[in-house]
GUSE-246880 format. One record per residue (C-alpha): chain; x, y, z. Coordinates in Angstrom, 3 decimals, always signed. Layout:
! residues N
   chaine         px         py         pz
        A          X          Y          Z
...
***
This chain:
! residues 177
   chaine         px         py         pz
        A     +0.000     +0.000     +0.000
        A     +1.356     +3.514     -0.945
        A     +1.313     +6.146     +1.669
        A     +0.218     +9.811     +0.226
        A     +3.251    +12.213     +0.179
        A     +3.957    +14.340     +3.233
        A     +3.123    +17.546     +3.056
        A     +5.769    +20.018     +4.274
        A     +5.019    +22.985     +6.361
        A     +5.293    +26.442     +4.669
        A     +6.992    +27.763     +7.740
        A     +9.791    +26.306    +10.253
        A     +8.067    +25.811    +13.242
        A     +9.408    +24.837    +17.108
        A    +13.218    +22.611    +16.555
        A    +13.032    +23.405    +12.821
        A    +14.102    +26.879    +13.456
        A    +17.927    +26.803    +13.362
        A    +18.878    +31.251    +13.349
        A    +20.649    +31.082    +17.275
        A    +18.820    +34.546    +18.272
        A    +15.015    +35.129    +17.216
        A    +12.672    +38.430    +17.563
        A     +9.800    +37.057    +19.368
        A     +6.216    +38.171    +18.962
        A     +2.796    +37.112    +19.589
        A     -0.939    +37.691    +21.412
        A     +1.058    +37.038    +24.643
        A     +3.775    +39.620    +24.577
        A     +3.531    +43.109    +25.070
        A     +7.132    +43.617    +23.262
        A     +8.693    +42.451    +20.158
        A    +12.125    +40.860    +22.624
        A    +15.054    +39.199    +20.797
        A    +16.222    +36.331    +22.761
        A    +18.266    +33.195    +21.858
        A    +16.038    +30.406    +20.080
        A    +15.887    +27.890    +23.252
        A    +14.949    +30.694    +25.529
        A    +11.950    +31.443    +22.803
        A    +11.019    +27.743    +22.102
        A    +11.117    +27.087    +26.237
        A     +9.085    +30.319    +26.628
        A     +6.187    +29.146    +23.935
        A     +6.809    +25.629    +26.009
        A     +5.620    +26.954    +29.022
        A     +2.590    +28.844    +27.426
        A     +1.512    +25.432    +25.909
        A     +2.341    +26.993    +22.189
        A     +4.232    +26.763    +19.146
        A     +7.011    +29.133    +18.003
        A     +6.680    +29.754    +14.315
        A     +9.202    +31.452    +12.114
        A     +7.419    +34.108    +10.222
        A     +9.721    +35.981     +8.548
        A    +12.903    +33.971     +7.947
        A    +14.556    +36.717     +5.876
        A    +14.961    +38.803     +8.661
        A    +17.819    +40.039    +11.183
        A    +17.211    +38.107    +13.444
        A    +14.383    +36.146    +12.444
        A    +10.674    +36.938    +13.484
        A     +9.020    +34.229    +15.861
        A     +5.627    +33.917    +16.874
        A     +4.454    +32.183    +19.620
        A     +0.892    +30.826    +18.476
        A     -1.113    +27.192    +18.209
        A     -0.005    +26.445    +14.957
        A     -3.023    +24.778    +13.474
        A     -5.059    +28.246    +14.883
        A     -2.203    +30.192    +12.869
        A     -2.633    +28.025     +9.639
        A     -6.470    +28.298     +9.855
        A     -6.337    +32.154    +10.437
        A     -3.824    +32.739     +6.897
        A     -6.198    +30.588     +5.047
        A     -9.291    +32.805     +5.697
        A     -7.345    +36.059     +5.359
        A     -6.228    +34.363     +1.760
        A     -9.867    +33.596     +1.246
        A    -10.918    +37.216     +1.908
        A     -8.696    +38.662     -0.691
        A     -9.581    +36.793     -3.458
        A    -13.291    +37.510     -3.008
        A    -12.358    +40.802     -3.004
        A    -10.604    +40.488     -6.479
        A    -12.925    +42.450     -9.107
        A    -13.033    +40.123    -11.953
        A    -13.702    +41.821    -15.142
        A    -15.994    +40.296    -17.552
        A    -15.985    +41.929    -21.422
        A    -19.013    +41.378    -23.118
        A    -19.164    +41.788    -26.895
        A    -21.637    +43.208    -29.247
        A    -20.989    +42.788    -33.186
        A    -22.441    +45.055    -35.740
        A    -22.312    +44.942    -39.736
        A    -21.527    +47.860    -41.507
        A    -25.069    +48.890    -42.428
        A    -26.963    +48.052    -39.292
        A    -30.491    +49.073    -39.043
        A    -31.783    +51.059    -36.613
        A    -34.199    +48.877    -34.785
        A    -30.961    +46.100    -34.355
        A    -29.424    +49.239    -33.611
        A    -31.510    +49.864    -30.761
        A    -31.975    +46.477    -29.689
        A    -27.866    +45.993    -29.417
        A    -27.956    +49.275    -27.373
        A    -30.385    +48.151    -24.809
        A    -28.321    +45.140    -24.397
        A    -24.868    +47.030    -24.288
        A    -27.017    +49.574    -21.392
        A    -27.860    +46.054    -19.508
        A    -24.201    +45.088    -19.667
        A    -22.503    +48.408    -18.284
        A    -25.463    +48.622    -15.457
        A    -24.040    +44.960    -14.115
        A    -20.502    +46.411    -14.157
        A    -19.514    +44.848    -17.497
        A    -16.982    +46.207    -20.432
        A    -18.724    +46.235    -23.588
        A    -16.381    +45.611    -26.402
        A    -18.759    +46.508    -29.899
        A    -17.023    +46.100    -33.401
        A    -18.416    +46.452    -36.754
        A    -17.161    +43.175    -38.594
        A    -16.800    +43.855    -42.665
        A    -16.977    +40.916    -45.245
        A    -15.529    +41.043    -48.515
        A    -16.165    +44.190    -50.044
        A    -17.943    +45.822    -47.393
        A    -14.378    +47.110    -46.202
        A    -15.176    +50.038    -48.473
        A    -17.857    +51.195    -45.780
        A    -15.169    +51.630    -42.838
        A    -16.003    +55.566    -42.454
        A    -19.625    +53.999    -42.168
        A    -18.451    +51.774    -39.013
        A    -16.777    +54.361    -37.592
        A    -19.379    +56.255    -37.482
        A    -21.453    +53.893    -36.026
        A    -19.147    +52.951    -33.579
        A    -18.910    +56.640    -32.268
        A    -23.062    +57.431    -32.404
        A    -23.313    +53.668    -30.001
        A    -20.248    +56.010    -27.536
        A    -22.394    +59.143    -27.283
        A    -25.900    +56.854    -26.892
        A    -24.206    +55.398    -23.881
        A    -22.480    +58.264    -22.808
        A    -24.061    +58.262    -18.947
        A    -23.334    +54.572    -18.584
        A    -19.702    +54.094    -20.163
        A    -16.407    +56.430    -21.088
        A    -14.743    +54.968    -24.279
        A    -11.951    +53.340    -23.574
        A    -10.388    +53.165    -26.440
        A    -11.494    +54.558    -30.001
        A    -12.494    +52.646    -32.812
        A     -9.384    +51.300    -34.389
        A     -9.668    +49.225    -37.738
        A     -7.412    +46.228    -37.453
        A     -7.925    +43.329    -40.003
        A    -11.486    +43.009    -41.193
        A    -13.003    +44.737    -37.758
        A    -13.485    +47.811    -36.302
        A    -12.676    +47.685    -32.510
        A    -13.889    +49.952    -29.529
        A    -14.105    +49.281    -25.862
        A    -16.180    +50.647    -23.431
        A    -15.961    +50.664    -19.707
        A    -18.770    +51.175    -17.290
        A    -18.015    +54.881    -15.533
        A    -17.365    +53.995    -11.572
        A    -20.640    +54.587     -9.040
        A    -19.962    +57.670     -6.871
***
């Protein structure tokens, strides 16, 4: 039977530390004190702790004296809480041919207004095919009248730029005051 590999701690904790003086902190100690590494390990001894290195790079090293399943459990949550704090930004696209009607005109726009309102980009290009690349002024055009319809919503983010057989523009919802 195998045995699953053994995971290593990410920090040196209790006889694992080898620096001979550590800075010792923790909830117990009024003072950041830097005493020799068995007077630190003895100390978190007698408080029924562990002494965990915390910053290794350091001169000396920082200790803390802690319960180090407590101290794992506590990083993992404050890991947790930044990433749901991460704004993930989601582009939504709208695509337009060069001579768009108005009522898909309007229709795209309402759907482009629903995407800014949830906090959405709205990336809208006018896609030419085959000959239609003569219209480009025409997409242009159209690209900059869909900017000023959703001018309360959105600032452009960047202009529409022709590269290949599409006519690019980005729009970004304008920030809630």
């Amino acid at each position: 039977m195998r045995r699953p590999p053994v995971k290593e701690n990410p920090h040196r904790i209790n006889n694992e530390i080898t620096a001979p003086q550590v800075r010792v902190v923790g909830e117990n100690i009024e003072q950041p004190t830097v005493m020799s590494t068995r007077d630190a390990l003895r100390m978190a001894d007698e408080m029924e702790l562990d002494l965990i290195e915390i910053s290794p790079k350091a001169d000396p090293p920082v200790c803390r004296i802690a319960d180090y399943q407590k101290f794992l459990y506590q990083q993992k949550k404050k890991a947790k809480e930044i990433k749901a704090k991460q704004v993930k930004v989601v582009i939504k696209e709208i695509r337009f041919g060069p001579q768009t009607d108005d009522h898909d005109y309007n229709f795209k726009l309402k759907h482009a207004q629903n995407f800014l309102k949830e906090g959405a980009k709205v990336k809208a290009y006018v896609f030419f095919r085959g000959r239609s690349i003569i219209f480009k002024e025409q997409g242009e055009i159209l690209l900059l009248r869909f900017a000023t319809d959703l001018e309360e919503l959105a600032k452009v983010e960047s202009m529409p730029k022709l590269d290949g057989k599409k006519m690019t523009m980005v729009l970004a919802p304008k920030s809630k005051k």
